[in-house]
Biopython code that builds the backbone (N, CA, C, O; Angstrom):
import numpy as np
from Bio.PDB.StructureBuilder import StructureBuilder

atoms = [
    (1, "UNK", "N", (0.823, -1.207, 0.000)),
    (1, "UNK", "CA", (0.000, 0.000, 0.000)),
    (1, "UNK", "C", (0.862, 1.264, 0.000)),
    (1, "UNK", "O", (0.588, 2.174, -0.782)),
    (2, "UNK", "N", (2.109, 1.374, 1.026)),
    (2, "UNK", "CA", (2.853, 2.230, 0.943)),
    (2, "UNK", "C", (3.522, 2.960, -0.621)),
    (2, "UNK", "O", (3.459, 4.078, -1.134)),
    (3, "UNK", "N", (4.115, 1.741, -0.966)),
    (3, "UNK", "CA", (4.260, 2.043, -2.702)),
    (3, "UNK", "C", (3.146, 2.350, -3.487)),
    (3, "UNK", "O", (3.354, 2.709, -4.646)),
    (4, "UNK", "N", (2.123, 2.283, -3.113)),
    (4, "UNK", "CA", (1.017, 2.886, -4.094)),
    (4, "UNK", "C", (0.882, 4.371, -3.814)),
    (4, "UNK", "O", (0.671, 5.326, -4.562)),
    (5, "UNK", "N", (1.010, 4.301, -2.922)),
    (5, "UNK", "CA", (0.715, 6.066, -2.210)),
    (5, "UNK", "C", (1.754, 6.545, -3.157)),
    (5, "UNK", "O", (1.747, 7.068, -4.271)),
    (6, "UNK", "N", (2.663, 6.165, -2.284)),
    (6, "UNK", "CA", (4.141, 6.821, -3.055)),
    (6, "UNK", "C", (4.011, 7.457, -4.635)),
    (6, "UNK", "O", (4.281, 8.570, -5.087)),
    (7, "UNK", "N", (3.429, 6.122, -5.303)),
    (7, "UNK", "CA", (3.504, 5.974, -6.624)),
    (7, "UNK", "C", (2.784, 7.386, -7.029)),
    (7, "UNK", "O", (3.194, 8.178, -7.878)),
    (8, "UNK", "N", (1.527, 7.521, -6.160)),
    (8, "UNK", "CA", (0.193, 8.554, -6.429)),
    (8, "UNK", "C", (0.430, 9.963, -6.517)),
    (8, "UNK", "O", (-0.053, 10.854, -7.215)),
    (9, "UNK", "N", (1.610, 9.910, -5.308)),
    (9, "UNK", "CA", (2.227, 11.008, -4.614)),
    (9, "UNK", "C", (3.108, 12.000, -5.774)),
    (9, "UNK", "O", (3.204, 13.206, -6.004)),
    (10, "UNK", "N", (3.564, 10.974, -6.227)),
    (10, "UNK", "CA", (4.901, 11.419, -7.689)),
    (10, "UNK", "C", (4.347, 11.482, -8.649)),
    (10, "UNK", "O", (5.061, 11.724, -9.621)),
    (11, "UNK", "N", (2.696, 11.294, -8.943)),
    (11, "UNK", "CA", (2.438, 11.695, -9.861)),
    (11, "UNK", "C", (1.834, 12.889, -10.072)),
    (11, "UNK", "O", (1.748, 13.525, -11.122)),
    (12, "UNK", "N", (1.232, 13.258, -8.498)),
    (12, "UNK", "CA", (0.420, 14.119, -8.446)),
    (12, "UNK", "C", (1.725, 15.267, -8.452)),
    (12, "UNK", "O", (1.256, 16.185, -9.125)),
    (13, "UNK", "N", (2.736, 15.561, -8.154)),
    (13, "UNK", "CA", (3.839, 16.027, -7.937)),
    (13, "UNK", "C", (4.354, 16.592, -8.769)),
    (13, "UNK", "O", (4.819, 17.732, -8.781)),
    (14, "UNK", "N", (4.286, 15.471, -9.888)),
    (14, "UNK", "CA", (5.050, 15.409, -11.242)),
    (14, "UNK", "C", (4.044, 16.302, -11.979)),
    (14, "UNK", "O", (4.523, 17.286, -12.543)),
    (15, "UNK", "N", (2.708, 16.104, -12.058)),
    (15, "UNK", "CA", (1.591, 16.482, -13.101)),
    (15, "UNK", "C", (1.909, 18.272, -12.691)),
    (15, "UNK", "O", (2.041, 19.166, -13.526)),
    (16, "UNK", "N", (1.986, 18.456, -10.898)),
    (16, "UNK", "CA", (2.039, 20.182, -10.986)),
    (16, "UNK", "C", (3.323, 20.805, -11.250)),
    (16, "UNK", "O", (3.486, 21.991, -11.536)),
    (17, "UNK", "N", (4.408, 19.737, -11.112)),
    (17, "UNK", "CA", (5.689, 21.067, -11.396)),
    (17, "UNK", "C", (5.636, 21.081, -13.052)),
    (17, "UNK", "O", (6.212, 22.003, -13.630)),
    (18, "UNK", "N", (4.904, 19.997, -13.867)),
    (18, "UNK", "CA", (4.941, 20.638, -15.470)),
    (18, "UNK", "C", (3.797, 20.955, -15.316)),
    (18, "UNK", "O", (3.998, 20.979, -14.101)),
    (19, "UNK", "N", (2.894, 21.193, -15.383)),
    (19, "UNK", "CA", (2.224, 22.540, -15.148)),
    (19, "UNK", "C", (2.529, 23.623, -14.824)),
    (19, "UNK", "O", (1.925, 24.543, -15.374)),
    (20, "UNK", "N", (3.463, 23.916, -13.922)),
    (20, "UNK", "CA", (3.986, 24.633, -13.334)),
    (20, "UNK", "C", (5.181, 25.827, -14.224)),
    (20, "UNK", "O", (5.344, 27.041, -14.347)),
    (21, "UNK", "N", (5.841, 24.455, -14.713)),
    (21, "UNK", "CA", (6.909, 24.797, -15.576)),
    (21, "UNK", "C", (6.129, 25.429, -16.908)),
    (21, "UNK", "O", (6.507, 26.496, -17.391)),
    (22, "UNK", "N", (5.163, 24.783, -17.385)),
    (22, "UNK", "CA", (4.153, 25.153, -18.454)),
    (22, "UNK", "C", (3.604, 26.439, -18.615)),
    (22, "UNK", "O", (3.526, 27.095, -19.654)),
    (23, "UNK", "N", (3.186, 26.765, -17.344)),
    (23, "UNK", "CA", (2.641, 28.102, -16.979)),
    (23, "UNK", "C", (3.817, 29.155, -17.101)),
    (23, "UNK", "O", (3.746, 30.046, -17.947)),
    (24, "UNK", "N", (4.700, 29.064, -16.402)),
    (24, "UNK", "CA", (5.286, 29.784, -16.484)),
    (24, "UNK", "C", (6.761, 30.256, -17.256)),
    (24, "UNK", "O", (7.659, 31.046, -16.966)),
    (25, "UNK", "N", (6.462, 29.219, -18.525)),
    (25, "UNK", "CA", (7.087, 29.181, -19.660)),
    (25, "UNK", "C", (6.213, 30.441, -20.620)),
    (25, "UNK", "O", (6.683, 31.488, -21.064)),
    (26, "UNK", "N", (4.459, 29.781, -20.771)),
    (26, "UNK", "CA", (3.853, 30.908, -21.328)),
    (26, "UNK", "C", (3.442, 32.013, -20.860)),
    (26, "UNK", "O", (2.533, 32.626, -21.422)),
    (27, "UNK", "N", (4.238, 32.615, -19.372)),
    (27, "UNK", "CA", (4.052, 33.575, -19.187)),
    (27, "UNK", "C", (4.941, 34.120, -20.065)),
    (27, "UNK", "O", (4.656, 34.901, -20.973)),
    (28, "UNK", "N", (6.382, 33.561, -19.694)),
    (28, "UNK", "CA", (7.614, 33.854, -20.487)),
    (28, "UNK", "C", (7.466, 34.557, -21.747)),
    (28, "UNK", "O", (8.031, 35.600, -22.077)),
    (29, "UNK", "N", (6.309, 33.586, -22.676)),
    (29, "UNK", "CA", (6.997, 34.230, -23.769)),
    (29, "UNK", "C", (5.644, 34.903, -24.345)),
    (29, "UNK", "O", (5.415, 35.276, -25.496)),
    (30, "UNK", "N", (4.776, 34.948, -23.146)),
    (30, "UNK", "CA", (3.523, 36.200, -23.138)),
    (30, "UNK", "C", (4.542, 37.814, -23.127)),
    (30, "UNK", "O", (4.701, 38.644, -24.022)),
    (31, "UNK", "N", (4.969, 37.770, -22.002)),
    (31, "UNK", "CA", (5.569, 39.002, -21.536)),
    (31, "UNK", "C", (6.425, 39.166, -22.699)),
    (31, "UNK", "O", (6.423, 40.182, -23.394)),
    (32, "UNK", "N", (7.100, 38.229, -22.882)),
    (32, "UNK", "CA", (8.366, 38.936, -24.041)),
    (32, "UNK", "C", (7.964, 39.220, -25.610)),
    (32, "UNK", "O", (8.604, 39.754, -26.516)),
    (33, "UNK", "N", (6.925, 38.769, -25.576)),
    (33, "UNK", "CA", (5.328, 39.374, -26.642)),
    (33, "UNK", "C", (5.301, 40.649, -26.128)),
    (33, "UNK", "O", (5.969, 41.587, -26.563)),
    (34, "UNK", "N", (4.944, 40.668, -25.701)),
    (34, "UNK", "CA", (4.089, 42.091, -24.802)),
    (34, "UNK", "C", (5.413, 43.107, -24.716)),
    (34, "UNK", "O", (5.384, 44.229, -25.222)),
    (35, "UNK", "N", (6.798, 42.473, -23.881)),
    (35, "UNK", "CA", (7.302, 43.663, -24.002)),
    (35, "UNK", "C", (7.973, 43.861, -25.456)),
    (35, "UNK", "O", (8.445, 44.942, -25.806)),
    (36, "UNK", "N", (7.969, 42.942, -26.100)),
    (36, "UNK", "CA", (8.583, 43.078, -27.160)),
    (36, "UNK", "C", (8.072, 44.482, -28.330)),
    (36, "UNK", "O", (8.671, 45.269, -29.063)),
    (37, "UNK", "N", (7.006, 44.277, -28.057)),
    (37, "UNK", "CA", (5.754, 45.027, -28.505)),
    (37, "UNK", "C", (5.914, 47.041, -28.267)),
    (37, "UNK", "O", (6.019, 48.015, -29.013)),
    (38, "UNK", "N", (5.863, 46.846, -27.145)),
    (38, "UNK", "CA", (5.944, 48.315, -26.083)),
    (38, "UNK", "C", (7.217, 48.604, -26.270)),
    (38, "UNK", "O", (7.315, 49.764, -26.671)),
    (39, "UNK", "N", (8.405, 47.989, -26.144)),
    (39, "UNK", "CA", (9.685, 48.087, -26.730)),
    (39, "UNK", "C", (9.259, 49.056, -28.383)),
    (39, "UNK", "O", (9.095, 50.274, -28.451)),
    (40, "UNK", "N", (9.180, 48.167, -29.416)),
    (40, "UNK", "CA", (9.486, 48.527, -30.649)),
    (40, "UNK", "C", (8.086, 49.747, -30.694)),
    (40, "UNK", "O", (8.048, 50.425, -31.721)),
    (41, "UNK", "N", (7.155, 49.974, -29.794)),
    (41, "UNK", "CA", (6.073, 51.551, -29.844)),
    (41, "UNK", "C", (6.935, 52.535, -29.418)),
    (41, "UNK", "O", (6.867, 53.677, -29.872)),
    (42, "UNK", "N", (7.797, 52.176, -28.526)),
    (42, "UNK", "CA", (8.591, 53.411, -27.610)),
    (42, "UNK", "C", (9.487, 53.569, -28.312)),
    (42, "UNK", "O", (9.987, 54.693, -28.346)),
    (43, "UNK", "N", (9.959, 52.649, -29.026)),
    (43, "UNK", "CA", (11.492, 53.250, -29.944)),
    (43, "UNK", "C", (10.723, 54.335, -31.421)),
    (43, "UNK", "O", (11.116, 55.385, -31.930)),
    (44, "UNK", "N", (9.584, 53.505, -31.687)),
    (44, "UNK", "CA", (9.238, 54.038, -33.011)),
    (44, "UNK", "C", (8.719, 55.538, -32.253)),
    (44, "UNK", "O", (9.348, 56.384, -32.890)),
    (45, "UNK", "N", (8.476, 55.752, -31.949)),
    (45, "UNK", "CA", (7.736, 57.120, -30.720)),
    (45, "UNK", "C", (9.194, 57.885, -30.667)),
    (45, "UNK", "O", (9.274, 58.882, -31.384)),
    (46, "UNK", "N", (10.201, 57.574, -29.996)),
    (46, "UNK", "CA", (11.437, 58.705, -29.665)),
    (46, "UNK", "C", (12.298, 58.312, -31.575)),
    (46, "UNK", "O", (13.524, 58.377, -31.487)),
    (47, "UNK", "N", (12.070, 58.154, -32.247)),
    (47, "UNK", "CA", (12.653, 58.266, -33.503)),
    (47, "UNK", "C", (11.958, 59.223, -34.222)),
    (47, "UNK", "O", (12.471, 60.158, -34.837)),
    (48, "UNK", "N", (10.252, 58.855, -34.089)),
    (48, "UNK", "CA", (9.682, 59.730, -34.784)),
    (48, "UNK", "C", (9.773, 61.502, -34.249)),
    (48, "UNK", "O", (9.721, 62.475, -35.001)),
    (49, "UNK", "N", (9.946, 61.516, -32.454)),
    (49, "UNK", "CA", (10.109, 62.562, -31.699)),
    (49, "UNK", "C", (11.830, 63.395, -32.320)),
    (49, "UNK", "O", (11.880, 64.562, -32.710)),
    (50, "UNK", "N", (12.897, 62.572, -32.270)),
    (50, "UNK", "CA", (13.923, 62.487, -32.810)),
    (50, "UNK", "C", (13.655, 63.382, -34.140)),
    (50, "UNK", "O", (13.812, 64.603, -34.120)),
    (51, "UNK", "N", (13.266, 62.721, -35.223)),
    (51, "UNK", "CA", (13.308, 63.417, -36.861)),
    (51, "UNK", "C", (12.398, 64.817, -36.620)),
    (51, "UNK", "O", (12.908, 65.893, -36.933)),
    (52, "UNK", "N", (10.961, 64.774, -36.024)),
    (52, "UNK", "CA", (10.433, 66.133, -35.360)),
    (52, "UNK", "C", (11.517, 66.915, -35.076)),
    (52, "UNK", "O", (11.521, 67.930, -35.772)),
    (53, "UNK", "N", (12.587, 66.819, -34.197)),
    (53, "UNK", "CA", (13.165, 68.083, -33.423)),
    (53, "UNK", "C", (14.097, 68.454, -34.499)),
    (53, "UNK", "O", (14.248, 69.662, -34.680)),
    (54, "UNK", "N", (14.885, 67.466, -35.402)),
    (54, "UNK", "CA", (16.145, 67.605, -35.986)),
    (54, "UNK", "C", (15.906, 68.715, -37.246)),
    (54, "UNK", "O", (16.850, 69.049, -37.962)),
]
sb = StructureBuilder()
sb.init_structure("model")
sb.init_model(0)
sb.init_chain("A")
sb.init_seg("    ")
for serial, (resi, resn, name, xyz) in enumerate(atoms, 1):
    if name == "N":
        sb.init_residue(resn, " ", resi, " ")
    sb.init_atom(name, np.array(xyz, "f"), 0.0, 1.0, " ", f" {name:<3s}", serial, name[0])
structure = sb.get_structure()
């Protein structure tokens, strides 16, 4: 019985750290979407501010 637990234990274990890892992989490459995004608005913004002043 002990080894069954065990067995139950490592799976239930196993199933949340990839989940885990899962989640917070697609946060990963949510955010680096996102900042990637706000990045290339803010550059195009001080270039266009840039050619304005020059």
């Amino acid at each position: 019985m002990a080894g069954m637990a065990g067995m139950v234990v490592l799976g239930i274990v196993g199933c949340l750290t990839a989940g885990l890892l899962y989640g917070l992989s697609w946060l990963w490459e949510g955010s680096s979407f996102v900042w990637g995004h706000v990045g290339k608005h803010v550059r195009d913004r001080h270039r266009r501010a840039a050619l304005h002043h020059a």
